[in-house]
Residue frames relative to the residue before (quaternion, step in Angstrom):
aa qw qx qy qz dx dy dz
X 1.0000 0.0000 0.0000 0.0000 0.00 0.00 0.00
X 0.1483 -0.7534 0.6390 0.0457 3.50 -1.04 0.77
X 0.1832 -0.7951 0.5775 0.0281 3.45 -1.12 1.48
X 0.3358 -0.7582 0.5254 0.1906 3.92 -0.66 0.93
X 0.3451 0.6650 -0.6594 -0.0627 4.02 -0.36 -0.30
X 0.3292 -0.6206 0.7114 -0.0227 2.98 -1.80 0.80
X 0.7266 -0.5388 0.4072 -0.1266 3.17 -0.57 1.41
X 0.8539 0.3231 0.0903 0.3979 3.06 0.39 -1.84
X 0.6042 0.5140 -0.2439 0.5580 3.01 1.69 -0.33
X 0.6961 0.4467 -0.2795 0.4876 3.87 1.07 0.13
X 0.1689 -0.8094 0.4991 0.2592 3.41 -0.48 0.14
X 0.4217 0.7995 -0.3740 0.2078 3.82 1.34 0.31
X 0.4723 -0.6431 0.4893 0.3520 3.63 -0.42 0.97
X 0.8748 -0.4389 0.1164 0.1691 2.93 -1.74 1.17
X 0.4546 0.6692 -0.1055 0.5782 3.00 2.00 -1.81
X 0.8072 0.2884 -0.2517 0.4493 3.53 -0.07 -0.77
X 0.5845 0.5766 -0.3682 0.4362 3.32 0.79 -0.64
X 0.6496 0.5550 -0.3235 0.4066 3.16 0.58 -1.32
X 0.7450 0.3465 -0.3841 0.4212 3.93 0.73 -1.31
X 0.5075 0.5993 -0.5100 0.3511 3.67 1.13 -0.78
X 0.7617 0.4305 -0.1672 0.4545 3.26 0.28 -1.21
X 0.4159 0.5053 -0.5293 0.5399 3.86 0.76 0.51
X 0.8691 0.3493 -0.1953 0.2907 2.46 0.04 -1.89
X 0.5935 0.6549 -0.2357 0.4041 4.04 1.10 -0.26
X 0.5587 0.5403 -0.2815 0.5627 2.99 1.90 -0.45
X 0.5960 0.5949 -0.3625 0.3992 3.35 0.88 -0.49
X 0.8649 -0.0131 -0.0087 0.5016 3.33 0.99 -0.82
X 0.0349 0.8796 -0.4397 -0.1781 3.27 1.41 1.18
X 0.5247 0.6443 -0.3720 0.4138 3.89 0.70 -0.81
X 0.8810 0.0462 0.0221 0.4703 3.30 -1.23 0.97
X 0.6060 0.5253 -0.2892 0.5227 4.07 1.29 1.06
X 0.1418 -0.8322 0.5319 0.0659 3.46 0.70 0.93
X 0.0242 -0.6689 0.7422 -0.0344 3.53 -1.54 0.50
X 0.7500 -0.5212 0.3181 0.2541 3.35 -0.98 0.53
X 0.6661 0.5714 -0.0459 0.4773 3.13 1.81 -2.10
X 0.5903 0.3951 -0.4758 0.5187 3.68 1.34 -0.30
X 0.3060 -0.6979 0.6474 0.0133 2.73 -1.66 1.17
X 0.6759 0.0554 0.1613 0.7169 3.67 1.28 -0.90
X 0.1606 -0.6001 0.7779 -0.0952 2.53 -1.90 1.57
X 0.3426 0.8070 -0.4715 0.0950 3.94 0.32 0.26
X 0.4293 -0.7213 0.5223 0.1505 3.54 -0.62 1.44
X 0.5503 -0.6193 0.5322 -0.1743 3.11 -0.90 2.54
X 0.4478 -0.6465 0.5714 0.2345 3.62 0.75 -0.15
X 0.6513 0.5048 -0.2291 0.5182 3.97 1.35 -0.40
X 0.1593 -0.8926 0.4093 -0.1017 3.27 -0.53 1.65
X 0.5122 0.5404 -0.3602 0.5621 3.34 2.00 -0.63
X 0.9111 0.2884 0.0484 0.2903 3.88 0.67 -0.93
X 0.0082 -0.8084 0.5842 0.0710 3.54 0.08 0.62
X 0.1400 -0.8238 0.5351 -0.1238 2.97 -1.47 1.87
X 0.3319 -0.8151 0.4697 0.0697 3.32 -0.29 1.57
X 0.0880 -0.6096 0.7644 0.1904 3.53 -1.63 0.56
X 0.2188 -0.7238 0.6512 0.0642 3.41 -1.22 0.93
X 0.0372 -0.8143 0.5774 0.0467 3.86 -0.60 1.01
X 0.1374 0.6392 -0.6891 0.3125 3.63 -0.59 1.19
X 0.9405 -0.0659 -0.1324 0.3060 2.99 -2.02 1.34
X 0.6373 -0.5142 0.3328 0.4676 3.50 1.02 0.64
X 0.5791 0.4932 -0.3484 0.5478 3.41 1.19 1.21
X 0.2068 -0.7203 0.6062 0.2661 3.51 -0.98 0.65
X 0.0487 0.7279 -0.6593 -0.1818 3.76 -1.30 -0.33
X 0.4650 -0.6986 0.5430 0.0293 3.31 -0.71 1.70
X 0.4212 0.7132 -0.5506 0.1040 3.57 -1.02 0.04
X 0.5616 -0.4461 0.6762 0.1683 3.43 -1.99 0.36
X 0.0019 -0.7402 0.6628 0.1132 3.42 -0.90 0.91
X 0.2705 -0.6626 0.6979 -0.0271 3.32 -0.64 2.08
X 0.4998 -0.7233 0.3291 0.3445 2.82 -1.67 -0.04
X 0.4141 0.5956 -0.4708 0.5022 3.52 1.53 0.67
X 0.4768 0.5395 -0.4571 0.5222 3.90 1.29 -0.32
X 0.7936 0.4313 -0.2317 0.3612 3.17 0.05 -1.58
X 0.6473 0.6493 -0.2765 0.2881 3.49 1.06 0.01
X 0.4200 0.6117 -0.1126 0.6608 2.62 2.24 -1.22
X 0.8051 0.3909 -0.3143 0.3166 3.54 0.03 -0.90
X 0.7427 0.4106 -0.1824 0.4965 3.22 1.19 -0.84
X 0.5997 0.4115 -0.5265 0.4403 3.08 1.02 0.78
X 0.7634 0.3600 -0.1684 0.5092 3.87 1.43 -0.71
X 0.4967 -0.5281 0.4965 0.4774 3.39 0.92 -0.69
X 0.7249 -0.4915 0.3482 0.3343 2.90 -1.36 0.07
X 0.4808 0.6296 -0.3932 0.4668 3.76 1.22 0.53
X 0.3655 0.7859 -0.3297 0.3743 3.10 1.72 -0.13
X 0.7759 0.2735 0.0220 0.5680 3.58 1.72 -1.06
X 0.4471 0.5271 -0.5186 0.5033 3.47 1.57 0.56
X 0.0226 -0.6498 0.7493 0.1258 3.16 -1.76 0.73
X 0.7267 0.2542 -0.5215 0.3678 2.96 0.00 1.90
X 0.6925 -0.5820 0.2564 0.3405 3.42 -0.74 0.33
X 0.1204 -0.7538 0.6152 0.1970 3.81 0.32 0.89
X 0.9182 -0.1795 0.3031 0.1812 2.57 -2.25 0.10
X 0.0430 -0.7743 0.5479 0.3137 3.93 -0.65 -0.15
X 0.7872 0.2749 -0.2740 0.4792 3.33 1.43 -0.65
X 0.0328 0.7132 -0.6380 -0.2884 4.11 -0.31 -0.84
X 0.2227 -0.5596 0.7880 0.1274 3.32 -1.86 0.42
X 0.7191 0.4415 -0.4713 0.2566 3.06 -1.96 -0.70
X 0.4331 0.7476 -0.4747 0.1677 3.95 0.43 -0.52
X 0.7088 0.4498 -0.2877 0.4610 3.23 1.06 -1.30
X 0.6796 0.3143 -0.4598 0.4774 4.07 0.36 -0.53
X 0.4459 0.5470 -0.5902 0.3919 4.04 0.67 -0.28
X 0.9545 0.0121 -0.1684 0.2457 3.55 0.38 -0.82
X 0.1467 0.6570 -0.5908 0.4447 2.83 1.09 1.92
X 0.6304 0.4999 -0.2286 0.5482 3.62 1.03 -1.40
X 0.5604 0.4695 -0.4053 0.5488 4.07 1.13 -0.23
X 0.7245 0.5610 -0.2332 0.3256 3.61 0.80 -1.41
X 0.5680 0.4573 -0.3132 0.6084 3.89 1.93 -0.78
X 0.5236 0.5320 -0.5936 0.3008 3.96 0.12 -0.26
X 0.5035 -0.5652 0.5451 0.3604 3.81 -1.07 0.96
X 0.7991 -0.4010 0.3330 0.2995 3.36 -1.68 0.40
X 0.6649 0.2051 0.0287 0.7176 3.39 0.76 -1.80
X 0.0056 -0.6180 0.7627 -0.1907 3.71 -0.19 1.86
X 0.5765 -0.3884 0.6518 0.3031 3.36 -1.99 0.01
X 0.4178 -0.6216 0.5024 0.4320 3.38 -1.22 0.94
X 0.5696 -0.5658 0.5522 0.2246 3.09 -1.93 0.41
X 0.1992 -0.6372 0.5906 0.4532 4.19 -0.26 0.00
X 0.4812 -0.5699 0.6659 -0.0182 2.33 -1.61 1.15
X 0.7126 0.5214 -0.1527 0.4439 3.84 0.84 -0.35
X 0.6106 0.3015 -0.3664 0.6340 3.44 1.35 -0.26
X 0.5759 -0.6232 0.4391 0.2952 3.45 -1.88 0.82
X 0.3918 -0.6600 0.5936 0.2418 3.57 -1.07 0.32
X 0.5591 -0.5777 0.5037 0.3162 3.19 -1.23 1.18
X 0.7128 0.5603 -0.4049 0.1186 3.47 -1.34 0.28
């Protein structure tokens, strides 16, 4: 299974992010968050592999269980080697500009990053 979150779609300071995102690792299955964009089934059952988008950066990973250990104790900064963001804006018109797409839109990729 492959999980998408995006970053760009919250506006929560680092700090919060960090516990959301502890605390989601723990039980990513069947735990919505705003930031998942895509859940799409990889054909890969031993291993669920996340793309994380944040600051115009992606971070890829496997959540072993020495990852998953790390993560749920820091968040997902646990695996940035670089210094994200502390604050983000823009979330709310991203999803206003989500809220005007017609019902029966075209899918959206899900695979290229989003600006924010």
């Amino acid at each position: 299974m492959k999980i998408i979150l995006d970053r760009g779609l919250c506006d929560a300071t680092l700090e919060f992010c960090s516990r959301c995102s502890a605390a989601f690792f723990r039980k990513p299955l069947g735990t919505d968050r705003p930031c998942v964009v895509a859940v799409i089934d990889d054909g890969r059952d031993d291993v669920l592999h996340f793309v994380l988008r944040t600051d115009g950066r992606e971070l890829e990973f496997d959540l072993t269980d020495e990852v998953r250990e790390g993560l749920i104790t820091e968040g997902w900064e646990f695996l940035a080697d670089f210094d994200p963001a502390l604050f983000r804006h823009g979330a709310a018109e991203r999803w206003r500009e989500i809220g005007r797409l017609p019902a029966a839109h075209p899918a959206v990729d899900v695979e290229s990053p989003s600006e924010g």
